[in-house]
PAFIBA-489025 format. One record per residue: residue in three letters; y, z, x of N, C-alpha, C in turn. Coordinates in nm, 3 decimals, m for minus. Layout:
BEGIN
+------+---------+---------+---------+---------+---------+---------+---------+---------+---------+
: code :     n.Y :     n.Z :     n.X :    ca.Y :    ca.Z :    ca.X :     c.Y :     c.Z :     c.X :
+------+---------+---------+---------+---------+---------+---------+---------+---------+---------+
:  ALA :       Y :       Z :       X :       Y :       Z :       X :       Y :       Z :       X :
...
+------+---------+---------+---------+---------+---------+---------+---------+---------+---------+
# end
This chain:
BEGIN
+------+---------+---------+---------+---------+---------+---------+---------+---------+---------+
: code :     n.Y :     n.Z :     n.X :    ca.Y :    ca.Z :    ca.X :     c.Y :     c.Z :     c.X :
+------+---------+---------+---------+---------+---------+---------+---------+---------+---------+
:  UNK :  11.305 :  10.273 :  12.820 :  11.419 :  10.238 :  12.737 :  11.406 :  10.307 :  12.600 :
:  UNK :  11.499 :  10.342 :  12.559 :  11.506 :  10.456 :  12.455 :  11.614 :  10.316 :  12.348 :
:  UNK :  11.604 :  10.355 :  12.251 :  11.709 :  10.264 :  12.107 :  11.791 :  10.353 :  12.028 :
:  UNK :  11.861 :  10.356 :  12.013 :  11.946 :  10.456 :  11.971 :  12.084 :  10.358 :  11.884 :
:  UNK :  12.088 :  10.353 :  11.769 :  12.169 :  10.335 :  11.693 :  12.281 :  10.432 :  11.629 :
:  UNK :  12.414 :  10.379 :  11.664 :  12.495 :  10.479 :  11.699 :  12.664 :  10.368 :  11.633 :
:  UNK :  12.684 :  10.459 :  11.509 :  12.794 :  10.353 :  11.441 :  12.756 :  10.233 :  11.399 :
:  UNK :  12.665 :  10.227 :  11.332 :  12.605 :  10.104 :  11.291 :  12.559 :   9.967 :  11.470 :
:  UNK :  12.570 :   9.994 :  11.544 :  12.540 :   9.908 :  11.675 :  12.399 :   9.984 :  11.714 :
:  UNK :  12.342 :   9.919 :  11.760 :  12.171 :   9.963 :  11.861 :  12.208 :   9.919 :  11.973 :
:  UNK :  12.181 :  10.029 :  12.040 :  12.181 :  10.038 :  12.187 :  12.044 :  10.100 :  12.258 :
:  UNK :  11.997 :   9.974 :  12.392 :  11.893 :  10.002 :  12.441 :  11.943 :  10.073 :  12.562 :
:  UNK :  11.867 :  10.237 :  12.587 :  11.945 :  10.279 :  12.689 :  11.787 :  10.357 :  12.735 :
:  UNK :  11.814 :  10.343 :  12.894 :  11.763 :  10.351 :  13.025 :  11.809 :  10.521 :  13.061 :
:  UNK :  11.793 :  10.616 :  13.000 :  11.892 :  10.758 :  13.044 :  11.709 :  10.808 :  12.993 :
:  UNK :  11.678 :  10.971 :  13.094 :  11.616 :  11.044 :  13.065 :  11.595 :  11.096 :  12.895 :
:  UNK :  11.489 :  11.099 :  12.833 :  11.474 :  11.142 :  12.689 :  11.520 :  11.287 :  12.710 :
:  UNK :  11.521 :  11.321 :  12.770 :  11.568 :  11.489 :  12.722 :  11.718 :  11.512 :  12.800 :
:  UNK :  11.810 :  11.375 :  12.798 :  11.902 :  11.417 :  12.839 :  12.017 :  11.493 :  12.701 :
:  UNK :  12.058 :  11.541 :  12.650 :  12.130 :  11.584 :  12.537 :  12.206 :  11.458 :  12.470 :
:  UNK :  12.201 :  11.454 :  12.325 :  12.292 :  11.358 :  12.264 :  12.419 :  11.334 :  12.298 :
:  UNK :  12.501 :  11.440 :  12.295 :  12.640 :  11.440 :  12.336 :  12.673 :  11.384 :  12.463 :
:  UNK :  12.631 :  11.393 :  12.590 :  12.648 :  11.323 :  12.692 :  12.585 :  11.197 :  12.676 :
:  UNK :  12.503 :  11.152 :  12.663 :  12.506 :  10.989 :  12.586 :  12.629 :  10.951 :  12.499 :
:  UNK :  12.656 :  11.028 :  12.434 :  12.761 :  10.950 :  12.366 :  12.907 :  10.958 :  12.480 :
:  UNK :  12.912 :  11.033 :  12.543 :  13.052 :  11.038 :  12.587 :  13.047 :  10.968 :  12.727 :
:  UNK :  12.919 :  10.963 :  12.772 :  12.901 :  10.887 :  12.952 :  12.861 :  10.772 :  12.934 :
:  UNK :  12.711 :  10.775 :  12.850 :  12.698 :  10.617 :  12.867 :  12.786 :  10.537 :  12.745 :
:  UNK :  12.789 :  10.610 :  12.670 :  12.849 :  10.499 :  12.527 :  12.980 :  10.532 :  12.517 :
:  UNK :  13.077 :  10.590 :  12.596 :  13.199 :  10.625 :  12.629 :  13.256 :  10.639 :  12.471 :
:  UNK :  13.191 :  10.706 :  12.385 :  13.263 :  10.774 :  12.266 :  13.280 :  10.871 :  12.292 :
:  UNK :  13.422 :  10.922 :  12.353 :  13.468 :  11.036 :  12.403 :  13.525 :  11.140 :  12.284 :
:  UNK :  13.514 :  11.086 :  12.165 :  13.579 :  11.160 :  12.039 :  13.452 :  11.309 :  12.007 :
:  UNK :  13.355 :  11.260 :  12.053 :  13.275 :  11.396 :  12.007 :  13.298 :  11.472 :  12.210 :
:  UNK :  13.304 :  11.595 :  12.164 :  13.348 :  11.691 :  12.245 :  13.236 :  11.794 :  12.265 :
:  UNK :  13.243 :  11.834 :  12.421 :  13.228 :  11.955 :  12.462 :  13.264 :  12.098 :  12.434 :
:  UNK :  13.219 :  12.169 :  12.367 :  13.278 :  12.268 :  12.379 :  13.205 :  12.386 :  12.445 :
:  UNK :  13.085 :  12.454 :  12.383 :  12.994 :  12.541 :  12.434 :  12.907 :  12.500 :  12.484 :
:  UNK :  12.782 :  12.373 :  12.427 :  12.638 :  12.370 :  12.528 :  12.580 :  12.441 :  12.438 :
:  UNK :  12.590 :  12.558 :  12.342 :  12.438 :  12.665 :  12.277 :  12.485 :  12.588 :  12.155 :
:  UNK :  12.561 :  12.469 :  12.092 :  12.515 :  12.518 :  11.934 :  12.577 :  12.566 :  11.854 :
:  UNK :  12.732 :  12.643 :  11.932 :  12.763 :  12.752 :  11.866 :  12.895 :  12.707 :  11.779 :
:  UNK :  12.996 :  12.628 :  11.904 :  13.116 :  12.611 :  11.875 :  13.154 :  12.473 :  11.761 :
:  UNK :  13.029 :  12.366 :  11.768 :  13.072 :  12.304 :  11.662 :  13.158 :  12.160 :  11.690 :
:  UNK :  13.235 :  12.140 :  11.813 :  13.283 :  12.047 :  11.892 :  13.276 :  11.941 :  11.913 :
:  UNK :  13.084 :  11.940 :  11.887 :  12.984 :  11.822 :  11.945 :  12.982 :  11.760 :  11.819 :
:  UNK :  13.016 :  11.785 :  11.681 :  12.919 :  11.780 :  11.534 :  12.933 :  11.605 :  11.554 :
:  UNK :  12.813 :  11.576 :  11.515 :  12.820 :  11.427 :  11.472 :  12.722 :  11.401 :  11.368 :
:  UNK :  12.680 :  11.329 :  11.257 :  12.604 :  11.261 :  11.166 :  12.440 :  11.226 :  11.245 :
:  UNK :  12.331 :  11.267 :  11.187 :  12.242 :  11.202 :  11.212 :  12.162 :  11.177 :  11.098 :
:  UNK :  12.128 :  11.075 :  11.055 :  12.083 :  11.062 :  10.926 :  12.156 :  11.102 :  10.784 :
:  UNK :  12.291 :  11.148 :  10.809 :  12.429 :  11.222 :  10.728 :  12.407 :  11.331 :  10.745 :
:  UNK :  12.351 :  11.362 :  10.830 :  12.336 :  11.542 :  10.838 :  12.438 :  11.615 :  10.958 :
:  UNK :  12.492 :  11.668 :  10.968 :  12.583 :  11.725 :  11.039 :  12.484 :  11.802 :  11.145 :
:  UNK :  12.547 :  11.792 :  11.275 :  12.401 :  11.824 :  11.389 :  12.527 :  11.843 :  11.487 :
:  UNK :  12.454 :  11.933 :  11.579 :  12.548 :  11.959 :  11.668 :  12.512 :  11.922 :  11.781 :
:  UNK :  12.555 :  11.794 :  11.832 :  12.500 :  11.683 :  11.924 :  12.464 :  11.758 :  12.132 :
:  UNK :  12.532 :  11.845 :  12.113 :  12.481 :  11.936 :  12.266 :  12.344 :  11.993 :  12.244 :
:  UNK :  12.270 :  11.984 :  12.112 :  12.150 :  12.093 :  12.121 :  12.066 :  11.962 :  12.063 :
:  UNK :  12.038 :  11.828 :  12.033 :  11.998 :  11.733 :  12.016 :  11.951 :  11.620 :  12.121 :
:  UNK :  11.873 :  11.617 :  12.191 :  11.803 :  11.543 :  12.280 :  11.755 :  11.369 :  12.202 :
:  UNK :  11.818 :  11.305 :  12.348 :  11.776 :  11.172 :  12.308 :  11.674 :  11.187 :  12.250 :
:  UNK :  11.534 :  11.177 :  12.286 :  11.410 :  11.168 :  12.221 :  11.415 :  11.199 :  12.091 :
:  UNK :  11.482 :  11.280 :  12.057 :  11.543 :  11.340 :  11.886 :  11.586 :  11.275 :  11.814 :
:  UNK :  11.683 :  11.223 :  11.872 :  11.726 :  11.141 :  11.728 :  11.711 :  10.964 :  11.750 :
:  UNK :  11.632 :  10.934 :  11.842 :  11.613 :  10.797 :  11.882 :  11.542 :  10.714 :  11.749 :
:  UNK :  11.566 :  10.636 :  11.717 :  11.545 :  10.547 :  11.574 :  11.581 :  10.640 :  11.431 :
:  UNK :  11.696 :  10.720 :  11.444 :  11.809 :  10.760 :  11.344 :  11.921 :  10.687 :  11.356 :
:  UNK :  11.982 :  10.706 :  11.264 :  12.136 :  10.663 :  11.220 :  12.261 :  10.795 :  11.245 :
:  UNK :  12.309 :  10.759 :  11.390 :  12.390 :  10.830 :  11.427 :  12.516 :  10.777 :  11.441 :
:  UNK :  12.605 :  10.857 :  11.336 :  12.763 :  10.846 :  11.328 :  12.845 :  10.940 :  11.398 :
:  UNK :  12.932 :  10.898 :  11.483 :  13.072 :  10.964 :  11.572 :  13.171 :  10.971 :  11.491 :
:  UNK :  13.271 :  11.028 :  11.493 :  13.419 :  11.057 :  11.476 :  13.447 :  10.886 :  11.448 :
:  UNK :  13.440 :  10.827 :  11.560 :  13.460 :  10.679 :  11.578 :  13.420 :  10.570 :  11.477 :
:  UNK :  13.310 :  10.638 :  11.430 :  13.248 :  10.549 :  11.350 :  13.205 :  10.583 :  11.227 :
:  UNK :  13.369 :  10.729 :  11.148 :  13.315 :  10.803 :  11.028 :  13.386 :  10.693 :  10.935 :
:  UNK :  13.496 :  10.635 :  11.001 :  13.585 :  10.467 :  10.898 :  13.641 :  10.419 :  11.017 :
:  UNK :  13.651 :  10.309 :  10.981 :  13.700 :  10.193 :  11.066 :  13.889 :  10.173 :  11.063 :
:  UNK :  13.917 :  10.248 :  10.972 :  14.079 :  10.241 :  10.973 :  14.129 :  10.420 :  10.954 :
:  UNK :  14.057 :  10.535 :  11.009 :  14.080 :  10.631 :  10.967 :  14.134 :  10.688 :  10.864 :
:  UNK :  14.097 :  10.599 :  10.766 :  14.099 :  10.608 :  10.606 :  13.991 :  10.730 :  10.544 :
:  UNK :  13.902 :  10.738 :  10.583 :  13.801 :  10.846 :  10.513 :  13.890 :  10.955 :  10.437 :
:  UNK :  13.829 :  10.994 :  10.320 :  13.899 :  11.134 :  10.244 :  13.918 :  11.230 :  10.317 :
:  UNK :  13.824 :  11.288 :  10.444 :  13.840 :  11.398 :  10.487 :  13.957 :  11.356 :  10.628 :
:  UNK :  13.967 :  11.224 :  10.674 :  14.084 :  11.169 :  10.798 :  14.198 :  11.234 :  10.744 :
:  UNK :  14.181 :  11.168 :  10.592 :  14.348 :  11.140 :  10.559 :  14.383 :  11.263 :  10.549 :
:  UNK :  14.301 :  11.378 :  10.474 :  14.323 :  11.505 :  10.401 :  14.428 :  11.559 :  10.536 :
:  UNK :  14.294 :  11.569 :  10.673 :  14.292 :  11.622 :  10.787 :  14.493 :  11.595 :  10.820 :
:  UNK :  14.511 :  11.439 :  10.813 :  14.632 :  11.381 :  10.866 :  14.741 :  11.448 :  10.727 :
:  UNK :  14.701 :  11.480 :  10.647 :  14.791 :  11.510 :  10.493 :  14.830 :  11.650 :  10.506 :
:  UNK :  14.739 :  11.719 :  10.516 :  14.798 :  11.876 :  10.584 :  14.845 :  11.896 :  10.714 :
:  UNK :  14.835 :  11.836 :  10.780 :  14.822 :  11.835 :  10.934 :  14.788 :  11.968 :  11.026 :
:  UNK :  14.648 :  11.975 :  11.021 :  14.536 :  12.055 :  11.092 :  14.534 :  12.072 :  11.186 :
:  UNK :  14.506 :  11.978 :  11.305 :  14.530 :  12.008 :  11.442 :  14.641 :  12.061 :  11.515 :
:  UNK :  14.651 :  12.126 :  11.568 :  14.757 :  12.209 :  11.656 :  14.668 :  12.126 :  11.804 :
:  UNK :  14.562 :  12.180 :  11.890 :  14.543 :  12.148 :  12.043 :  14.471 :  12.018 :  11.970 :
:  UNK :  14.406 :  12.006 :  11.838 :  14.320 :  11.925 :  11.815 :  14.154 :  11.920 :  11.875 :
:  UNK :  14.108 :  11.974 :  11.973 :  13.997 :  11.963 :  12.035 :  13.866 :  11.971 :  12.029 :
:  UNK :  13.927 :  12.076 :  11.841 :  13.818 :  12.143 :  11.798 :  13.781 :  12.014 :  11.701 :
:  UNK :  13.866 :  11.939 :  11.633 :  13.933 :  11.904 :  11.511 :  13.805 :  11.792 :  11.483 :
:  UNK :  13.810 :  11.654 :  11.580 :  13.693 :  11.572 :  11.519 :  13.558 :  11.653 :  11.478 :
:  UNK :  13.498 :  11.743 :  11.554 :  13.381 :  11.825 :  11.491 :  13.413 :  11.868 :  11.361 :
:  UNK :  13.510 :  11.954 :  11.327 :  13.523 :  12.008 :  11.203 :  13.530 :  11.886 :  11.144 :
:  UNK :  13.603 :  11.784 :  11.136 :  13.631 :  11.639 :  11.066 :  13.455 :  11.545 :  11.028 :
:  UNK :  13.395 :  11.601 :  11.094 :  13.262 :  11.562 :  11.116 :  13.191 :  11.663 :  11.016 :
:  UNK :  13.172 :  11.803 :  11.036 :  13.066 :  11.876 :  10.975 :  13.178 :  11.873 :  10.770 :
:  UNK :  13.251 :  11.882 :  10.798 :  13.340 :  11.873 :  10.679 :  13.281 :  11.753 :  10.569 :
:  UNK :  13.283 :  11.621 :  10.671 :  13.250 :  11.564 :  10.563 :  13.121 :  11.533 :  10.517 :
:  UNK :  12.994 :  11.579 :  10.576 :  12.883 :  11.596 :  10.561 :  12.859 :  11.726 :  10.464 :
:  UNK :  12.973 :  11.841 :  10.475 :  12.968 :  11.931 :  10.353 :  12.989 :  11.880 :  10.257 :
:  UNK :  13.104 :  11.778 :  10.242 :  13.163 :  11.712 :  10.081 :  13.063 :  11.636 :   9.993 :
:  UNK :  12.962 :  11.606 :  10.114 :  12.857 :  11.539 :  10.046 :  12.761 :  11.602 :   9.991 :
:  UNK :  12.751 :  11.745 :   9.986 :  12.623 :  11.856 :   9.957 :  12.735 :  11.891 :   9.871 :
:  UNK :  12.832 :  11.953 :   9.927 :  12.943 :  12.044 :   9.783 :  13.021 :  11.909 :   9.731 :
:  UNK :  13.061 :  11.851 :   9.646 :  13.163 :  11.814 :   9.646 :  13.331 :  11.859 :   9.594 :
:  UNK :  13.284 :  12.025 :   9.473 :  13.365 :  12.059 :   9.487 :  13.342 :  12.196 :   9.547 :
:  UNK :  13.366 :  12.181 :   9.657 :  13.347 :  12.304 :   9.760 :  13.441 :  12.417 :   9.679 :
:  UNK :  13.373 :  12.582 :   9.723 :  13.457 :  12.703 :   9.681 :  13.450 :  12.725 :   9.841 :
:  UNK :  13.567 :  12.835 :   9.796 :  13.606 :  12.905 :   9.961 :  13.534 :  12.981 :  10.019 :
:  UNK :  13.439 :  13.088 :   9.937 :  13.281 :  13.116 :   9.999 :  13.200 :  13.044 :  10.034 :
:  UNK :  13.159 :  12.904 :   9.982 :  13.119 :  12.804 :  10.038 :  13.127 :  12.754 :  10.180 :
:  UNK :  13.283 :  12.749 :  10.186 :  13.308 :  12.672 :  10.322 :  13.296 :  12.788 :  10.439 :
:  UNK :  13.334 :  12.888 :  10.358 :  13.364 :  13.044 :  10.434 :  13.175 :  13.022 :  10.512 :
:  UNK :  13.099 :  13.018 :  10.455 :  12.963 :  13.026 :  10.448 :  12.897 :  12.937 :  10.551 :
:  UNK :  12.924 :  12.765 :  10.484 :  12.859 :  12.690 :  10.556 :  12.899 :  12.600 :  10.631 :
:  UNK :  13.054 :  12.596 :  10.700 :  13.116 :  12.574 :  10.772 :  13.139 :  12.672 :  10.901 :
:  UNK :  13.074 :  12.679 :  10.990 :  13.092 :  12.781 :  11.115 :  13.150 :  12.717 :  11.240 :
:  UNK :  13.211 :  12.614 :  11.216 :  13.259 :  12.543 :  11.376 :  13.395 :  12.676 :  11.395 :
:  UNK :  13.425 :  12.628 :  11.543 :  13.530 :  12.737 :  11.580 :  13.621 :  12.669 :  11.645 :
:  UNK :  13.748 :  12.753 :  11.578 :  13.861 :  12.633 :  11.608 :  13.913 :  12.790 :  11.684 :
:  UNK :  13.981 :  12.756 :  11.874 :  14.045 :  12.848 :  11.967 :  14.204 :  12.837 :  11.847 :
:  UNK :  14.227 :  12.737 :  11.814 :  14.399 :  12.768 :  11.757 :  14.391 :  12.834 :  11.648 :
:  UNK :  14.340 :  12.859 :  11.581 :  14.318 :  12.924 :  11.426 :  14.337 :  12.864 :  11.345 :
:  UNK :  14.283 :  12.741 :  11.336 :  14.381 :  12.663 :  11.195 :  14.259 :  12.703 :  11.092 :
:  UNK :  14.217 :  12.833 :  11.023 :  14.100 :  12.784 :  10.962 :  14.200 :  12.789 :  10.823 :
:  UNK :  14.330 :  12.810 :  10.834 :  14.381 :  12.846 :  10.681 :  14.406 :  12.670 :  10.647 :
:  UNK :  14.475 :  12.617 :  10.709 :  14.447 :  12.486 :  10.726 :  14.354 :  12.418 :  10.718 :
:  UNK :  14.272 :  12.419 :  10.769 :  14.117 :  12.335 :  10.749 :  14.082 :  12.343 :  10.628 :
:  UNK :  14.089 :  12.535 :  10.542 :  14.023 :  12.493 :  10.408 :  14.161 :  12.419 :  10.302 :
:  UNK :  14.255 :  12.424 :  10.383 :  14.349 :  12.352 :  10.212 :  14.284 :  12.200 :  10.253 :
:  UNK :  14.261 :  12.163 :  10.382 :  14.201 :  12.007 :  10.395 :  14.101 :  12.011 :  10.352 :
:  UNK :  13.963 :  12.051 :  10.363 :  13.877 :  12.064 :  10.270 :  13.902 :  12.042 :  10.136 :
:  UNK :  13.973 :  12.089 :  10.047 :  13.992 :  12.085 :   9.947 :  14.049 :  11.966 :   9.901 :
:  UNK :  14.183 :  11.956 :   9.984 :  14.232 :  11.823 :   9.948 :  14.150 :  11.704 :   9.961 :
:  UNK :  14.076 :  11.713 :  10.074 :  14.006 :  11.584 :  10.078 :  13.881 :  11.576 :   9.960 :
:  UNK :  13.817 :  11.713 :   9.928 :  13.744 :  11.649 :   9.808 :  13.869 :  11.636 :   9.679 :
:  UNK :  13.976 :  11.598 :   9.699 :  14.036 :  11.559 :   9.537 :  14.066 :  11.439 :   9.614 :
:  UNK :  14.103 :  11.377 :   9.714 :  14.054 :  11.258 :   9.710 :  13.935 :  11.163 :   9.704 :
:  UNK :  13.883 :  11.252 :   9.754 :  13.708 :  11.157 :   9.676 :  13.723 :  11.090 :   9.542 :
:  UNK :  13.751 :  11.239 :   9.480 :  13.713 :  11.246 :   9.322 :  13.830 :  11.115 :   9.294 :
:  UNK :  13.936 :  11.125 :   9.332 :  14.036 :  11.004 :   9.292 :  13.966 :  10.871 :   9.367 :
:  UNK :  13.879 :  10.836 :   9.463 :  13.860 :  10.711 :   9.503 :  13.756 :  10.672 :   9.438 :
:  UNK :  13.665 :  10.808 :   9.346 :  13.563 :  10.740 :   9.327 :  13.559 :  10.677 :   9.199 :
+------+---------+---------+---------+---------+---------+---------+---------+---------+---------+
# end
């Protein structure tokens, strides 16, 4: 039995340690909001919080992050209120959406290292990959959502 705390809940789970994070979250813990996309790492799809660190949950093995603090899409606010939700819902970003909770994920784990992010910045340390192209979109949400911070805080 492995423990794995996931959205503030602990869960005792019975699954192989080297099965990948992301399929735990989407088979046994049916948080289907973090996504598949590549498997290497690359695409960004999977991003979820571990310890507030933005991680890309397909290249993260149970045994890895077992007695961390792991946050989903599901469990970034409880009323999809967060600065970076609303920004996301304020510009309106998603076109297929599929890519969108990952970026919504590594985004706001950037706001917390930058808070006022520049566009080389995000250009830089934002690499998820969105198939629709919204990246012109993503950075005015970026942005917007850190001027809502700055206004909530």
């Amino acid at each position: 039995m492995i423990e794995l705390t996931v959205n503030g809940q602990t869960h005792q789970l019975d699954v192989d340690p080297t099965t990948p994070l992301l399929w735990v979250l989407r088979e046994h813990l049916k948080l289907t909001g973090t996504k598949y996309g590549c498997g290497i790492q690359n695409c960004g799809s999977c991003t979820v919080h571990v310890n507030g660190k933005a991680v890309r949950s397909c290249g993260e093995t149970l045994e890895e992050v077992a007695g961390k603090n792991i946050i989903t899409i599901e469990g970034l606010s409880e009323d999809n209120q967060h600065p970076v939700q609303r920004a996301w819902a304020e510009i309106d970003v998603p076109q297929c959406g599929y890519c969108q909770p990952g970026f919504i994920m590594a985004t706001a784990a950037f706001l917390k290292m930058m808070p006022e992010p520049e566009d080389q910045m995000i250009d830089r340390l934002l690499t998820n990959i969105c198939r629709c192209g919204t990246y012109n979109q993503v950075r005015a949400a970026i942005h917007r959502a850190a001027e809502i911070q700055k206004e909530d805080a």
